[in-house]
N, CA, C and O atoms as a Maestro MAE file, in Angstrom:
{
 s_m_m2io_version
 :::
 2.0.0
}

f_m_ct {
 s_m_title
 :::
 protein
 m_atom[284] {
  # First column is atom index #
  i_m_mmod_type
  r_m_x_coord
  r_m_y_coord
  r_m_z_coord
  i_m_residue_number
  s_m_chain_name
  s_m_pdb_residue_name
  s_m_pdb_atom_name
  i_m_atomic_number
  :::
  1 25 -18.296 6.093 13.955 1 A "UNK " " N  " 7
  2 3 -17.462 6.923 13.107 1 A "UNK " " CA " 6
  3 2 -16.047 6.358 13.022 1 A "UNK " " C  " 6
  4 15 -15.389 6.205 11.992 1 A "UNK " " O  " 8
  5 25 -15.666 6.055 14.354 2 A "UNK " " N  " 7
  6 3 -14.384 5.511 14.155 2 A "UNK " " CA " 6
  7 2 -13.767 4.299 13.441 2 A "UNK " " C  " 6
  8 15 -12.731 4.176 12.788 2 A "UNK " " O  " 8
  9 25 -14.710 3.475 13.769 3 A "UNK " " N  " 7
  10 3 -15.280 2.339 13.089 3 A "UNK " " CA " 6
  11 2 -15.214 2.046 11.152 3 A "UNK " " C  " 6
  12 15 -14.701 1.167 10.460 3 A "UNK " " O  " 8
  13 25 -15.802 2.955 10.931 4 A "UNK " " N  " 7
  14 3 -16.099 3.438 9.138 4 A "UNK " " CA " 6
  15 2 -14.750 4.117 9.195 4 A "UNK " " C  " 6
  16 15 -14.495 4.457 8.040 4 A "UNK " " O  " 8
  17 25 -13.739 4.481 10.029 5 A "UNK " " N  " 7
  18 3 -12.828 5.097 8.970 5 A "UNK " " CA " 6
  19 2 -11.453 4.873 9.322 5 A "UNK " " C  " 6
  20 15 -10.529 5.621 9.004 5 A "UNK " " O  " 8
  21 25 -11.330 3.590 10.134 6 A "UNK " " N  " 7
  22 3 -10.437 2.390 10.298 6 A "UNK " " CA " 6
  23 2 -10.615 1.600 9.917 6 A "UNK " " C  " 6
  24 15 -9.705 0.777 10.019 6 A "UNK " " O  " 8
  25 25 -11.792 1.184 9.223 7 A "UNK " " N  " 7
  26 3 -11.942 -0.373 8.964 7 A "UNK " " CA " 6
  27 2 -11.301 -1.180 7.487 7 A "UNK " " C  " 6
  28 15 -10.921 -2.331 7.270 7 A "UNK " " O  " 8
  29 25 -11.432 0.362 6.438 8 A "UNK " " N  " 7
  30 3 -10.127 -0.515 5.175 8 A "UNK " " CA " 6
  31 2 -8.860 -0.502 5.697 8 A "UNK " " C  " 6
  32 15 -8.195 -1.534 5.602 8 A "UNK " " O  " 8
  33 25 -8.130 1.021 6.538 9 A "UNK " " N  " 7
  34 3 -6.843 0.788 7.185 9 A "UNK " " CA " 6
  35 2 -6.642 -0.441 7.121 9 A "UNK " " C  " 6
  36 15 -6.017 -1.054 6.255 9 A "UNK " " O  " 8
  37 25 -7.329 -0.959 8.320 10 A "UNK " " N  " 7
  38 3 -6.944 -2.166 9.371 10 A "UNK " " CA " 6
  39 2 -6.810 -3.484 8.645 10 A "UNK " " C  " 6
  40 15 -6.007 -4.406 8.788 10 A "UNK " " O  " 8
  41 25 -8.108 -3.258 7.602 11 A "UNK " " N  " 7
  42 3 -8.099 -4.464 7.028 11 A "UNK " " CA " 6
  43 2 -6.829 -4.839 5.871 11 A "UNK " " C  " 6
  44 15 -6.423 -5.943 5.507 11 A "UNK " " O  " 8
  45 25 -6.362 -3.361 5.436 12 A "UNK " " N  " 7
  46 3 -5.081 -3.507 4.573 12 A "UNK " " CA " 6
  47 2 -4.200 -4.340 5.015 12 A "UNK " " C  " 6
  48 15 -3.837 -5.419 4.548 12 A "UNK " " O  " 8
  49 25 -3.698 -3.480 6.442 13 A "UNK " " N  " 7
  50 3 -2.547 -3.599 7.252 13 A "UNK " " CA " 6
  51 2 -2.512 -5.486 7.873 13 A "UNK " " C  " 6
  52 15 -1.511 -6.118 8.210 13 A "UNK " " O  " 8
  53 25 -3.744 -5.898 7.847 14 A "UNK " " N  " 7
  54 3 -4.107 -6.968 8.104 14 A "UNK " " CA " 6
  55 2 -3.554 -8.064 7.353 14 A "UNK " " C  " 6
  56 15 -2.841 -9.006 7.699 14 A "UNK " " O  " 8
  57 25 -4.311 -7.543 5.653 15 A "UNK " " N  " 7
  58 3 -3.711 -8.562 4.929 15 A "UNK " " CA " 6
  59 2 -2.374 -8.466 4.289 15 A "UNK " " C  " 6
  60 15 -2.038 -9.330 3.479 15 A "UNK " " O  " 8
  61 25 -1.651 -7.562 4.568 16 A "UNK " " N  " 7
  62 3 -0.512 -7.181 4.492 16 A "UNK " " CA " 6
  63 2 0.413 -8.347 5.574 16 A "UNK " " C  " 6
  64 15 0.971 -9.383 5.214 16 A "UNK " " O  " 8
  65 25 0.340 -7.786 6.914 17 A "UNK " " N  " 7
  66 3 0.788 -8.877 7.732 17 A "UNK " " CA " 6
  67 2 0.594 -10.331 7.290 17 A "UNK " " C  " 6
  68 15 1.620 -10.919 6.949 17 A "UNK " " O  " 8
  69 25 -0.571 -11.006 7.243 18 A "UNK " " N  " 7
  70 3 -0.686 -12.121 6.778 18 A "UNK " " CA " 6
  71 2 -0.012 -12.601 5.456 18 A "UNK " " C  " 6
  72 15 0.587 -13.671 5.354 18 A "UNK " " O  " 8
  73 25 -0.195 -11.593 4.350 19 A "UNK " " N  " 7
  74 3 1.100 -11.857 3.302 19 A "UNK " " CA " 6
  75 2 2.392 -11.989 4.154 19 A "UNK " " C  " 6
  76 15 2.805 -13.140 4.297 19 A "UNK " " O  " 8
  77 25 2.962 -11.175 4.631 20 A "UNK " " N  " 7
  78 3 4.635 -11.079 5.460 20 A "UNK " " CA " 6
  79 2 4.674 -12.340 6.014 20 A "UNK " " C  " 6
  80 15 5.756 -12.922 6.098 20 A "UNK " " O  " 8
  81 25 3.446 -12.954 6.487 21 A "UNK " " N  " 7
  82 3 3.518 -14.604 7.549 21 A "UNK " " CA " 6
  83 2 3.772 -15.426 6.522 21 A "UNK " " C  " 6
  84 15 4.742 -16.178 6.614 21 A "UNK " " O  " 8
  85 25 3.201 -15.437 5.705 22 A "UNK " " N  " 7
  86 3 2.634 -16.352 4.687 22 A "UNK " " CA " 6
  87 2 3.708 -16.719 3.834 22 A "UNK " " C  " 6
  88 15 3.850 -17.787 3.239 22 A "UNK " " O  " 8
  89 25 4.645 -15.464 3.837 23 A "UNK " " N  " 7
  90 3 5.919 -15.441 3.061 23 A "UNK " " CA " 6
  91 2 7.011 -16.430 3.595 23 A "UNK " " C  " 6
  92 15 7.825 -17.206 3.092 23 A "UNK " " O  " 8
  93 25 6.626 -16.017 4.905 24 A "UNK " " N  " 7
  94 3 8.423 -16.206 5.653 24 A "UNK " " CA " 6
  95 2 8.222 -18.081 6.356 24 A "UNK " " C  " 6
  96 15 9.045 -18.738 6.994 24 A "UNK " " O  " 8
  97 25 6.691 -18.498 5.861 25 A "UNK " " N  " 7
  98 3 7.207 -19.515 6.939 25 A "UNK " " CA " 6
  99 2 5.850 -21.105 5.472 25 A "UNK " " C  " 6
  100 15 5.009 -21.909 5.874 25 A "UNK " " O  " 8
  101 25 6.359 -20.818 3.791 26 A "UNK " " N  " 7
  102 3 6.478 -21.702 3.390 26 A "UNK " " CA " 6
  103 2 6.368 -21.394 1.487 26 A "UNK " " C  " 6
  104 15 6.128 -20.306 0.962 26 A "UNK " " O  " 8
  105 25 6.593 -22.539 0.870 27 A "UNK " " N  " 7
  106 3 6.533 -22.054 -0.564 27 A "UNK " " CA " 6
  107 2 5.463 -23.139 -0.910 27 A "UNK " " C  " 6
  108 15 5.025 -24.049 -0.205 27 A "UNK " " O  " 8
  109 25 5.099 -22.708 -2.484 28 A "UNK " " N  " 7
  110 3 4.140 -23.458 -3.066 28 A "UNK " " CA " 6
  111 2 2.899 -22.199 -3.605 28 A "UNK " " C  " 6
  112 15 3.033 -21.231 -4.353 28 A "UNK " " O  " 8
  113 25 1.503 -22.810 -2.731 29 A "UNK " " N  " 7
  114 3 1.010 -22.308 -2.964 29 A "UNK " " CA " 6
  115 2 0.741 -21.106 -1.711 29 A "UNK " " C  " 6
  116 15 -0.113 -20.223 -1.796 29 A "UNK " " O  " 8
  117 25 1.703 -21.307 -0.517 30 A "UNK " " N  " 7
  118 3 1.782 -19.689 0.404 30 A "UNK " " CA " 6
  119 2 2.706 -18.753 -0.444 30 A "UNK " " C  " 6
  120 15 2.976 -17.604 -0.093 30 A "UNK " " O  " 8
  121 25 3.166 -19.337 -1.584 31 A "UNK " " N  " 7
  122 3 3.767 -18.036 -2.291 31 A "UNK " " CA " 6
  123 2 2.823 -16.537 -2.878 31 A "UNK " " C  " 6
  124 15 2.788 -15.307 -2.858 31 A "UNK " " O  " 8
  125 25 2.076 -17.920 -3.434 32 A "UNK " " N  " 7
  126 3 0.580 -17.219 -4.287 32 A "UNK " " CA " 6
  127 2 -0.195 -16.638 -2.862 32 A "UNK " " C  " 6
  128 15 -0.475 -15.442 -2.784 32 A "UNK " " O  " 8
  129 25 -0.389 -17.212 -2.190 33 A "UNK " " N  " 7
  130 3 -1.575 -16.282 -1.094 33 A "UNK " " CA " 6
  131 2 -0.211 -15.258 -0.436 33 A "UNK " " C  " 6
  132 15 -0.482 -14.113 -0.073 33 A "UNK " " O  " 8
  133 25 0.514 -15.522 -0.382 34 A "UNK " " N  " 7
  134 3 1.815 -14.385 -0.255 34 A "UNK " " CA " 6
  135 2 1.609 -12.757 -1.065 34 A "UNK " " C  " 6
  136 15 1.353 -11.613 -0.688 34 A "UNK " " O  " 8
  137 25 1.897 -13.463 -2.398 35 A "UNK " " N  " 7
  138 3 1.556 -12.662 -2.905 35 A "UNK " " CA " 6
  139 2 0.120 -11.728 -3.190 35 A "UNK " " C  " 6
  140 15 0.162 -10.502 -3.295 35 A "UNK " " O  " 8
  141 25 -0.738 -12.271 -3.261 36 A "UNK " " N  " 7
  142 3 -2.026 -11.197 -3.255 36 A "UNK " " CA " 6
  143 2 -2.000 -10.361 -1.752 36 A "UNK " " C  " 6
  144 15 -2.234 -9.156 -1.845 36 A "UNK " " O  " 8
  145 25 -1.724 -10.920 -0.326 37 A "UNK " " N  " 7
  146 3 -1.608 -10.181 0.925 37 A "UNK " " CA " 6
  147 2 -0.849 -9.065 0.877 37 A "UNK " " C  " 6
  148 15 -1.213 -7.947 1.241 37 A "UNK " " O  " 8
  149 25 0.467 -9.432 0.317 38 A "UNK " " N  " 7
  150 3 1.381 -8.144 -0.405 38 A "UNK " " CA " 6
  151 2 0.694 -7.136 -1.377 38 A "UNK " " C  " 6
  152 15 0.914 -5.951 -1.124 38 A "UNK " " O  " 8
  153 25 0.073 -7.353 -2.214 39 A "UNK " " N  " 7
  154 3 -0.499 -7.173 -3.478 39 A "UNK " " CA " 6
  155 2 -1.682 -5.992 -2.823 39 A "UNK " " C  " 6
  156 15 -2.178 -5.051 -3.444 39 A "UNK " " O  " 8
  157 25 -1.891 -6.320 -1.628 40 A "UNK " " N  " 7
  158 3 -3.332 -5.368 -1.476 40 A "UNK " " CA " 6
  159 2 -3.455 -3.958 -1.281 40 A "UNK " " C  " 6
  160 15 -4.465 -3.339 -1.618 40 A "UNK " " O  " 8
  161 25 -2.001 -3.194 -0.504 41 A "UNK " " N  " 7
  162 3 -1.747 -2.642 -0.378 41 A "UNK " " CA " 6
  163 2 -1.685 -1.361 -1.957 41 A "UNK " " C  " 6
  164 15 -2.302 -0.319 -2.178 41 A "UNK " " O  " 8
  165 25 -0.603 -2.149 -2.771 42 A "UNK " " N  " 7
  166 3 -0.432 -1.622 -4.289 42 A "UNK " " CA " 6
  167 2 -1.969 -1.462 -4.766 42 A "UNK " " C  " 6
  168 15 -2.381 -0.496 -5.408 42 A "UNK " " O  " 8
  169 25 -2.747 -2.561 -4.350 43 A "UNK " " N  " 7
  170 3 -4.052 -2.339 -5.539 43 A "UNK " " CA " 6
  171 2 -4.709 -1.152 -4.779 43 A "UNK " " C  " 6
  172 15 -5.166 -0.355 -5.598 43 A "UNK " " O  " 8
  173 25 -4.906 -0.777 -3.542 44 A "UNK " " N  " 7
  174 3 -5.701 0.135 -2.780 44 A "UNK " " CA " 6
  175 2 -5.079 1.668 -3.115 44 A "UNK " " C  " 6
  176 15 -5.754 2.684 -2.948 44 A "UNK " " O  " 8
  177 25 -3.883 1.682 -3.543 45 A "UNK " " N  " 7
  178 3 -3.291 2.995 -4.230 45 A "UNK " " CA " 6
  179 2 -3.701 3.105 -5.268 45 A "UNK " " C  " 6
  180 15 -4.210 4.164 -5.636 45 A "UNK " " O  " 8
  181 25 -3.602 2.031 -6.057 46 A "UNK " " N  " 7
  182 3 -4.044 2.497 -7.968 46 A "UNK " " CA " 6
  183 2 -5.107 2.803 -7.637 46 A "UNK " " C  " 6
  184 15 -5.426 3.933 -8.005 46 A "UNK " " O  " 8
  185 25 -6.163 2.020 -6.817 47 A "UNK " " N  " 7
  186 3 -7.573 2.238 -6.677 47 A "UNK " " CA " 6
  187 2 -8.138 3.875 -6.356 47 A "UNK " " C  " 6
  188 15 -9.056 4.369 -7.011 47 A "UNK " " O  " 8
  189 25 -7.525 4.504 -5.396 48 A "UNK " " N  " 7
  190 3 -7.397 5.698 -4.962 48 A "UNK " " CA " 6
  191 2 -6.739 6.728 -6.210 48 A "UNK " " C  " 6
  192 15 -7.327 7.779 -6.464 48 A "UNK " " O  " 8
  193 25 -5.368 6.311 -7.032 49 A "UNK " " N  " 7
  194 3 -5.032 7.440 -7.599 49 A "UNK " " CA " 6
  195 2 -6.439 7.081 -9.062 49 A "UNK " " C  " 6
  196 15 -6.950 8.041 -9.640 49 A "UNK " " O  " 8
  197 25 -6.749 5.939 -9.340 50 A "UNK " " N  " 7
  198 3 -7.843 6.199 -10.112 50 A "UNK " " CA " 6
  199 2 -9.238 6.861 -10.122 50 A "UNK " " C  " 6
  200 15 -10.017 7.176 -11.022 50 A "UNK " " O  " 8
  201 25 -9.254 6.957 -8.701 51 A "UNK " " N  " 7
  202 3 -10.822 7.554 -8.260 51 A "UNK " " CA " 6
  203 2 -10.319 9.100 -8.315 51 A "UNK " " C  " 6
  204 15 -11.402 9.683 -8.356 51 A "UNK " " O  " 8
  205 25 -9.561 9.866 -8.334 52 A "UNK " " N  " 7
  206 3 -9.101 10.743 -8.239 52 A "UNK " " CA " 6
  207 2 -8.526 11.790 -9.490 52 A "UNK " " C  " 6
  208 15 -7.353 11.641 -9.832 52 A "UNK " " O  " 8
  209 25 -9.243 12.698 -10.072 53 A "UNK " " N  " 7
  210 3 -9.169 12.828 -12.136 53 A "UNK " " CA " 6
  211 2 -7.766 13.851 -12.143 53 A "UNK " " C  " 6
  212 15 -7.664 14.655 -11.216 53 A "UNK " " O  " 8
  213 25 -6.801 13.808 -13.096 54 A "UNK " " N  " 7
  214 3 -5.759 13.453 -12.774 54 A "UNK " " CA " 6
  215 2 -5.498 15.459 -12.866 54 A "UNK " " C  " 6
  216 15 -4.296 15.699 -12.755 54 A "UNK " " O  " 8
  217 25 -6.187 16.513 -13.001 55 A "UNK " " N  " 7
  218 3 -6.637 17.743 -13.026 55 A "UNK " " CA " 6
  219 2 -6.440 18.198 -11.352 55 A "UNK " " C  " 6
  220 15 -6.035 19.344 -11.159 55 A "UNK " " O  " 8
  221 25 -6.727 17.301 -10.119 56 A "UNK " " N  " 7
  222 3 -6.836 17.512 -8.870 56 A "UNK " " CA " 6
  223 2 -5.553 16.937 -8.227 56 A "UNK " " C  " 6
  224 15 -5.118 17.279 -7.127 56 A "UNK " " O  " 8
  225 25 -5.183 16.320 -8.780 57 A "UNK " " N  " 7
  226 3 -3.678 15.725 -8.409 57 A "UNK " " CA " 6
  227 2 -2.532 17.074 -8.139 57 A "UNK " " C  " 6
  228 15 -2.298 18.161 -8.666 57 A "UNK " " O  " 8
  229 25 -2.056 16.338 -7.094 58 A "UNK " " N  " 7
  230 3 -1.041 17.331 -6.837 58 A "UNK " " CA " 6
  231 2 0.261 16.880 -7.802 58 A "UNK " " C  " 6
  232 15 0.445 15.680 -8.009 58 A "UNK " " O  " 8
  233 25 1.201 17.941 -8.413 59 A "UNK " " N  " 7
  234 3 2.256 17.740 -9.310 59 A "UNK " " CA " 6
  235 2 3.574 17.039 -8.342 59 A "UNK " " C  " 6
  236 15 3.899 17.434 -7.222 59 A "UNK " " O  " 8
  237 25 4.094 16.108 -8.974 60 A "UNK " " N  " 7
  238 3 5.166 15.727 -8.254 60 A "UNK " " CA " 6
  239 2 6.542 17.073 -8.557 60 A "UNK " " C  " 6
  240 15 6.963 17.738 -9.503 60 A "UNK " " O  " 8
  241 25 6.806 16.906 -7.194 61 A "UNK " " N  " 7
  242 3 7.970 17.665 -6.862 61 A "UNK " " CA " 6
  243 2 9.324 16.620 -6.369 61 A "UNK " " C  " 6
  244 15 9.405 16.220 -5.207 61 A "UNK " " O  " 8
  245 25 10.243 16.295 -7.323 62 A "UNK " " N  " 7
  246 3 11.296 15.962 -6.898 62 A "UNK " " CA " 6
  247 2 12.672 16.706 -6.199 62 A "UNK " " C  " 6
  248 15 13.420 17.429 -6.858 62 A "UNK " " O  " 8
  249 25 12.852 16.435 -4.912 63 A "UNK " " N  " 7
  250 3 13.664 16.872 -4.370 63 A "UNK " " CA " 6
  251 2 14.827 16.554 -4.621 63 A "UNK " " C  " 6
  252 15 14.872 15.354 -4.889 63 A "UNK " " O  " 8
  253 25 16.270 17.272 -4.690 64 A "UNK " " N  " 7
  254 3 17.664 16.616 -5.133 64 A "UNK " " CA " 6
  255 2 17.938 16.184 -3.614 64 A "UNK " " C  " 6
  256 15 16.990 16.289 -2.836 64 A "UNK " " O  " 8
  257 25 19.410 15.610 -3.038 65 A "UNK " " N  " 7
  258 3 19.491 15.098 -1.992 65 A "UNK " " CA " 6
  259 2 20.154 16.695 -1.446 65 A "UNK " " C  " 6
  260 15 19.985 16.964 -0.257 65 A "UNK " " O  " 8
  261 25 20.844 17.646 -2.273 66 A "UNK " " N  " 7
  262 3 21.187 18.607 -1.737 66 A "UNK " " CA " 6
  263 2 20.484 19.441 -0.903 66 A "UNK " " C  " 6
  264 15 20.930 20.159 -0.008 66 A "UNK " " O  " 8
  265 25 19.139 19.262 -1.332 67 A "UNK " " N  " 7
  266 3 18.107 20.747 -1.127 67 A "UNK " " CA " 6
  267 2 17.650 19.540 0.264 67 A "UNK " " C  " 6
  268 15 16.737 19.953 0.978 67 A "UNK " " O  " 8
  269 25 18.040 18.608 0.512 68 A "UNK " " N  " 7
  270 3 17.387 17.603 1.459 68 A "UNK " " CA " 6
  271 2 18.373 17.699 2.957 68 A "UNK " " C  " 6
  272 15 18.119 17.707 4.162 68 A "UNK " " O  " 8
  273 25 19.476 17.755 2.204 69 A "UNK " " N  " 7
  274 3 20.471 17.328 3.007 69 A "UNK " " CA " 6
  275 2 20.650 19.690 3.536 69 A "UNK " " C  " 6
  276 15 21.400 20.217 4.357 69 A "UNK " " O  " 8
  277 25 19.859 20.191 2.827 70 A "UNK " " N  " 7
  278 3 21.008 21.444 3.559 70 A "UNK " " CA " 6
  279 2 19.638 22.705 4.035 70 A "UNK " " C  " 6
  280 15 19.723 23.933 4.019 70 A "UNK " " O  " 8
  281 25 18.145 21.608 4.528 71 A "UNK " " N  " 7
  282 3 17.347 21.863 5.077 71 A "UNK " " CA " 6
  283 2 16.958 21.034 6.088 71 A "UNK " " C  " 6
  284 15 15.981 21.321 6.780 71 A "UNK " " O  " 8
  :::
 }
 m_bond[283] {
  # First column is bond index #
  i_m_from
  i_m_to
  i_m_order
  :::
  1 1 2 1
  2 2 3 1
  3 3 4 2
  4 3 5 1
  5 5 6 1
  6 6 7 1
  7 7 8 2
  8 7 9 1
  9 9 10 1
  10 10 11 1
  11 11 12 2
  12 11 13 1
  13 13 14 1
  14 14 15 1
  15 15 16 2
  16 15 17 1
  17 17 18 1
  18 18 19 1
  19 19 20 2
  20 19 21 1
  21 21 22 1
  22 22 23 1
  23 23 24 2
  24 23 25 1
  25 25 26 1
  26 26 27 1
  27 27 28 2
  28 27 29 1
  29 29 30 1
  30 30 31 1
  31 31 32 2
  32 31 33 1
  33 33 34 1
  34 34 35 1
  35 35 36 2
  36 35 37 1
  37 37 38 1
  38 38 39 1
  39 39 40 2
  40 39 41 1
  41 41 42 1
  42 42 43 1
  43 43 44 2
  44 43 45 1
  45 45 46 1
  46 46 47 1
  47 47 48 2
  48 47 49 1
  49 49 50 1
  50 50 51 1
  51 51 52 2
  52 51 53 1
  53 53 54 1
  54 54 55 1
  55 55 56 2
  56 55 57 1
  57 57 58 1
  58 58 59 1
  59 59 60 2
  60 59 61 1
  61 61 62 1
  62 62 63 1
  63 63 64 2
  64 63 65 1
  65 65 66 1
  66 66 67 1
  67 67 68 2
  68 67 69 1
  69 69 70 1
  70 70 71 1
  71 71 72 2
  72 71 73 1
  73 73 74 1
  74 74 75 1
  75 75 76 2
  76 75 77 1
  77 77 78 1
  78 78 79 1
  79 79 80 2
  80 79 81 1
  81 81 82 1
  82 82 83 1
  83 83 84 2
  84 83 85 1
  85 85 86 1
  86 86 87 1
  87 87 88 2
  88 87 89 1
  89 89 90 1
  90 90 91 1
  91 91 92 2
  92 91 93 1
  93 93 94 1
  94 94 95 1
  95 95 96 2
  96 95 97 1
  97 97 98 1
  98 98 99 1
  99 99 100 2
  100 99 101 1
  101 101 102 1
  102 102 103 1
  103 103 104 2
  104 103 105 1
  105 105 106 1
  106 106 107 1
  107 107 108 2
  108 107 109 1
  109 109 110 1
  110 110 111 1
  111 111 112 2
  112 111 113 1
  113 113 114 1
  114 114 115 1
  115 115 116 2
  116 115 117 1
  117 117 118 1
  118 118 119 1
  119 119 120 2
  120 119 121 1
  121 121 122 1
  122 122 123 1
  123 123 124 2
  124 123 125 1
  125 125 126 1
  126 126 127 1
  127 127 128 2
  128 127 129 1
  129 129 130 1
  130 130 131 1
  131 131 132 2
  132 131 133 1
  133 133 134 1
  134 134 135 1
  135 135 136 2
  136 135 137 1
  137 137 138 1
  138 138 139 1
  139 139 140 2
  140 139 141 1
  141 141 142 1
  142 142 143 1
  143 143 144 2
  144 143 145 1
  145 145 146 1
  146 146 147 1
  147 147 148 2
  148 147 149 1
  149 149 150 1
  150 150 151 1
  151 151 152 2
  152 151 153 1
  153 153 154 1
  154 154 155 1
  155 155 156 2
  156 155 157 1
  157 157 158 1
  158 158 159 1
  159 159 160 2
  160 159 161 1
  161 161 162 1
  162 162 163 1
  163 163 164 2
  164 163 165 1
  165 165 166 1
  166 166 167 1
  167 167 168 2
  168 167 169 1
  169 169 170 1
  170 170 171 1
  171 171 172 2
  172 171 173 1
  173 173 174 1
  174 174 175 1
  175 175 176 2
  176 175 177 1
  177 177 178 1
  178 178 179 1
  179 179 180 2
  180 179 181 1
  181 181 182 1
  182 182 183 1
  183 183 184 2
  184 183 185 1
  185 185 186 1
  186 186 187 1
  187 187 188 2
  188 187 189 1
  189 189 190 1
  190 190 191 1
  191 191 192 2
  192 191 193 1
  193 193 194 1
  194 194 195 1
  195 195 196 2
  196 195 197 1
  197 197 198 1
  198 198 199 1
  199 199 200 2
  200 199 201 1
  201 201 202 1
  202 202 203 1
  203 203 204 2
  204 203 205 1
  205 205 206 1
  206 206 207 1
  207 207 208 2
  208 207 209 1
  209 209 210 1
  210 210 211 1
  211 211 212 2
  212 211 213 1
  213 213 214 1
  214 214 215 1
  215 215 216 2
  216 215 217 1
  217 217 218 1
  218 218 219 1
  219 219 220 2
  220 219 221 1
  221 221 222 1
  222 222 223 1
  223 223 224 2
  224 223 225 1
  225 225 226 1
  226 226 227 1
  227 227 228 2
  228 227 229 1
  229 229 230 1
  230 230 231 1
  231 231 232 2
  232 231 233 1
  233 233 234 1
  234 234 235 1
  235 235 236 2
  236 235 237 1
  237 237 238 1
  238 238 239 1
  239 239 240 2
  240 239 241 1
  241 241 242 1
  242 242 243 1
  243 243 244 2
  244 243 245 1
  245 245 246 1
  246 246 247 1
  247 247 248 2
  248 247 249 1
  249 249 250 1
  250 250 251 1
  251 251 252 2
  252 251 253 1
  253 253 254 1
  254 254 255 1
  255 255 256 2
  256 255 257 1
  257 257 258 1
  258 258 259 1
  259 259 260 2
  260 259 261 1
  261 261 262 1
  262 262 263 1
  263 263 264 2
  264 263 265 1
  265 265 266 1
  266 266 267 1
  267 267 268 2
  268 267 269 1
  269 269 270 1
  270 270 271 1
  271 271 272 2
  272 271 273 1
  273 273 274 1
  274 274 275 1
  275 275 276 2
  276 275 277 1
  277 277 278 1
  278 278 279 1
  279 279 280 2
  280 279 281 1
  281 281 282 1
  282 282 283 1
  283 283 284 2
  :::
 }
}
């Protein structure tokens, strides 16, 4: 169980890190594998707010900094 419901987490967070490595230590073509490691994170949200019909969505609520700052 635990297994099945860590295993995209981990694997995000994974290629996430490896983008952040990939970034900081050359250019060329570690830009490009840079970028998709970065990239995986963003696609696993669209992926999610698309599986999701937009009727069940919760409404965004923007907070001012006042109502932030005087709670």
């Amino acid at each position: 169980m635990i297994r099945s419901t860590f295993a995209l987490p981990v694997l995000i967070a994974l290629a996430t890190v490896f983008g952040l490595v990939v970034a900081l230590t050359g250019d060329g073509m570690r830009d490009a594998l840079s970028w998709i490691g970065l990239g995986c994170p963003i696609a696993a949200v669209g992926w999610a707010m698309a599986r999701v019909p937009r009727a069940k969505r919760a409404p965004l609520r923007w907070a001012s900094v006042a109502t932030l700052v005087r709670d």
